[in-house]
N, C-alpha and C positions, 0 to 999 in steps of 0.2 A: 551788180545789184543796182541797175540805175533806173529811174523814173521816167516813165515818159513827160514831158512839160512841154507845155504852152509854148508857141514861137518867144515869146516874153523871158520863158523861163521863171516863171511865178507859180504857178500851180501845175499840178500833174492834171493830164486829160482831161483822165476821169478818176476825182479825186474821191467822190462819193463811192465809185467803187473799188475801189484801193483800200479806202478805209470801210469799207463793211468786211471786206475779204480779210482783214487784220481782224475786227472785231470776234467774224466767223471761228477766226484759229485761235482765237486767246480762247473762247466757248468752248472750241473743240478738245483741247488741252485741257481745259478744265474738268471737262467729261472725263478724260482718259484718266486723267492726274486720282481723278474719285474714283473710279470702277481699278486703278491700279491695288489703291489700299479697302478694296472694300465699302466703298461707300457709294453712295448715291452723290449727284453733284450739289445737290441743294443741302445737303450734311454736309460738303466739305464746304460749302459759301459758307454757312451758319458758323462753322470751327473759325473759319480766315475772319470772319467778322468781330465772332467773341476772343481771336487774337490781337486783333485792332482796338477793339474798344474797353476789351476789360467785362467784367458780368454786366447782363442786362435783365429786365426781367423777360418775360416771357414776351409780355405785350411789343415791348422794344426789339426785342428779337422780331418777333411774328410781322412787325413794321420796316425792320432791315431786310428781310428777307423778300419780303410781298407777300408772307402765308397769310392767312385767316387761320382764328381761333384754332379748330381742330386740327389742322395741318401743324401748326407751330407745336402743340401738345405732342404730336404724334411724331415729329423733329425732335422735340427735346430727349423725352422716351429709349428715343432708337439710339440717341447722341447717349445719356445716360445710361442704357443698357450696357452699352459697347466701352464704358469707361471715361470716354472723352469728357463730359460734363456733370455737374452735380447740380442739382439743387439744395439750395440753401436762403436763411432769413436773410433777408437785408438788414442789415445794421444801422441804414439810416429810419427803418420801416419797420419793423418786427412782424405786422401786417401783412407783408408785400414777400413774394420769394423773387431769386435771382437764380440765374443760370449762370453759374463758373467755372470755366475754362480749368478742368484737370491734367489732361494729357492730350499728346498728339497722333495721331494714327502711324503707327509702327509701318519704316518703310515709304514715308512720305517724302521727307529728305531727298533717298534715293529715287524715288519717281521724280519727282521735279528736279533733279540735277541735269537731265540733258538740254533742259529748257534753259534754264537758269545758266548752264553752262554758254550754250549758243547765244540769249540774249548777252550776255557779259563780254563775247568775244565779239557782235556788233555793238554793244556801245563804248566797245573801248578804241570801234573805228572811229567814232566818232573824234573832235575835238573837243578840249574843255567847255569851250564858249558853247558849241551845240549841244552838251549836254545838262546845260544852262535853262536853255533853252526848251528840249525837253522833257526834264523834271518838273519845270514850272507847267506845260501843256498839262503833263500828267497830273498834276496838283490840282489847276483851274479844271480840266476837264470832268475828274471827278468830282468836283463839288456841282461843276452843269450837269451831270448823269444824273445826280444825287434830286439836285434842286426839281429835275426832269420827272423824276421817278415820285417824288412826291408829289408833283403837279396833274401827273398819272393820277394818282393814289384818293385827289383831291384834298390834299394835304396844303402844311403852311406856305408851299411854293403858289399854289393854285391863283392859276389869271382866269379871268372871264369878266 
């Protein structure tokens, strides 16, 4: 499983496309991992989301996601139909509803174990320090997706 690298040994070739090709297969997984349990991939982002975050309202949901208005409705709906989520007041809002994380799509577990299996048995090639290493990429780089995706969005990232 080795990299091609720079005479230097600094950087792979072509690094740009090594990593789109990683990006492509986490996508592609994600596709499958959704159409495994029945769902569409954008139901199963919105589920991993209100995993992470806890309830949102709709608005903050439809802004995690990238939906607009009607789409986020018609997300929630499908998500609430099928059991996964509820709607309910907010407690700090009485005004405001929130979307809360009821259950998980039966069988999910078992779709993502070969993945989860495989990742686990490369990072345990790893050593400590590398996986140091990492965890912190994947930390910092999710917040630059994040900060990216709202700069997209014209949101509080936004340069110009």
């Amino acid at each position: 499983m080795s990299t091609p690298l720079e005479p230097s040994g600094a950087m792979p070739v072509d690094a740009s496309e090594i990593y789109r090709r990683y990006l492509s297969a986490v996508m592609l997984h994600g596709h499958a991992g959704a159409r495994a349990v029945d769902l569409g991939a954008t139901d199963l982002y919105a589920l991993n989301i209100l995993d992470l975050t806890g309830p949102l309202t709709p608005g903050e949901l439809g802004a995690r996601t990238g939906l607009t208005t009607g789409p986020t409705t018609r997300l929630v709906d499908r998500l609430e139909k099928a059991g996964y989520v509820r709607r309910a007041a907010d407690p700090a809002d009485r005004r405001k509803v929130i979307v809360e994380p009821v259950d998980r799509p039966g069988g999910l577990d078992q779709a993502l174990a070969p993945a989860r299996r495989r990742i686990a048995a490369l990072l345990g090639s790893y050593s400590p320090e590398h996986i140091v290493v990492l965890f912190d990429y994947f930390t910092h780089a999710a917040e630059a997706y994040r900060e990216a995706a709202e700069e997209l969005q014209g949101g509080p990232g936004q340069s110009g």
